[in-house]
C-alpha positions, 0 to 999 in steps of 0.5 A: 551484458549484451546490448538487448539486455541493457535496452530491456532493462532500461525499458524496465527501470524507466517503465518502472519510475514512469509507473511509480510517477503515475501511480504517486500522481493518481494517489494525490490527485485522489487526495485532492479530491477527498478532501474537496468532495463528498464521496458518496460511493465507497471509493474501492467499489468504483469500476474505473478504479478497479479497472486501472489497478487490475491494468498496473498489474498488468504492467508490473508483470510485463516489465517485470517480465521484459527486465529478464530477472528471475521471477525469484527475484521479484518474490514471485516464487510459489514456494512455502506459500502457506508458511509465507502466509501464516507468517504475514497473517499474524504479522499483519494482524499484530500491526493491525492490533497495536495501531488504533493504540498508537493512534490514540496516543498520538491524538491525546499527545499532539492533538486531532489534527495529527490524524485525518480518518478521511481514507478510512472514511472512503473506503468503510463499508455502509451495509452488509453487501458492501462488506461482501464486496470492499474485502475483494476489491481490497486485494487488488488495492494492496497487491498493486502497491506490493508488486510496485514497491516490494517486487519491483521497486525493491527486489527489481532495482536491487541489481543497481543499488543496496536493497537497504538503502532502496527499502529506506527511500521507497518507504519514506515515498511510501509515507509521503503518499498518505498525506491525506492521512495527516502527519501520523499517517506518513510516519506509520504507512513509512514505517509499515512500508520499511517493515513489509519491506524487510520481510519481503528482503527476509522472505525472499517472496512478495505472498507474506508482505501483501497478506501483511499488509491486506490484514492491516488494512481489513483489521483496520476497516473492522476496528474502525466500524466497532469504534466509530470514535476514530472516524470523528477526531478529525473530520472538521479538520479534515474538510478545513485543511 
């Protein structure tokens, strides 16, 4: 490997890490204030927001770029996208399906203060135009965290570690960023985080894993507008923590 290539790919793992760092740090500062604020903005809809997702995008693909490894490697192939997005569709919405079960059990079991709906409360539509708009800007919200985590985290640093391994590790940081989510929000966005990223392994491409996770978290929006009972068991909890 000639010496330009090692200082571009030490520019694409340090960038990489130093984007992962910032992105865990806005996500719990953006805890801290869910939990200390009222917010009376849908949190998806606020411009700056919006702004800086669309510009770590950016930034993924430009290291992505600078690392010299084949966009294939990253998933960013164009091929079998219908295929590959039937297939995160009905994933994504079987997750989706099973999760407010799971939820339930876990309340009756462990009590309320093992979920905290305040993410969902933040993000949940309030009229009819919001829910033209919240879907939208839902795309760049999950596409962030797949290009992050599944495209480089995963198939970028797959040429320095077992790609397994690294599945395991940036799943469990996954879970750790949704703490605000209560203790049972961790151990599902964990594993939900271990299951796109073997089908990201097995698919070899980053469209089956994002439209996975985009239907879990719109079927979970839904759900949670027909049944506000999952928004009510732990908002005392919630502003006390």
């Amino acid at each position: 490997m000639t010496t330009r290539r090692l200082d571009y790919m030490t520019i694409f793992i340090f960038g990489t890490l130093a984007l992962l760092i910032f992105f865990s740090f806005a996500t719990w500062q953006s805890a801290l204030v869910l939990r200390q604020i009222a917010i009376t903005t849908n949190l998806l809809l606020l411009p700056g927001e919006n702004i800086l997702r669309l510009g770590m995008i950016l930034v993924c693909v430009v290291l992505a770029r600078v690392s010299g490894l084949s966009p294939d490697q990253f998933g960013w192939s164009a091929d079998q996208i219908g295929s590959m997005a039937l297939l995160g569709l009905a994933i994504g919405i079987v997750i989706a399906l099973i999760l407010p079960l799971l939820t339930r059990w876990a309340v009756a079991r462990f009590g309320k203060q093992v979920y905290s709906p305040i993410v969902v409360l933040a993000i949940l539509p309030r009229n009819r135009a919001e829910w033209f708009w919240v879907p939208l800007a839902l795309a760049p919200a999950v596409l962030i965290e797949e290009v992050l985590f599944r495209s480089l985290l995963l198939g970028g640093f797959a040429s320095f570690a077992p790609p397994l391994f690294l599945a395991v590790v940036w799943s469990v940081l996954f879970g750790a960023m949704h703490v605000p989510q209560g203790a049972l929000g961790i151990v599902v966005a964990a594993a939900l985080g271990l299951v796109l990223s073997i089908l990201f392994l097995a698919t070899a491409s980053i469209i089956a894993p994002f439209v996975a996770h985009y239907g879990i978290n719109l079927v979970q929006l839904i759900w949670a507008a027909r049944d506000k009972s999952l928004l009510e068991w732990d908002r005392g909890s919630s502003s006390r923590s």
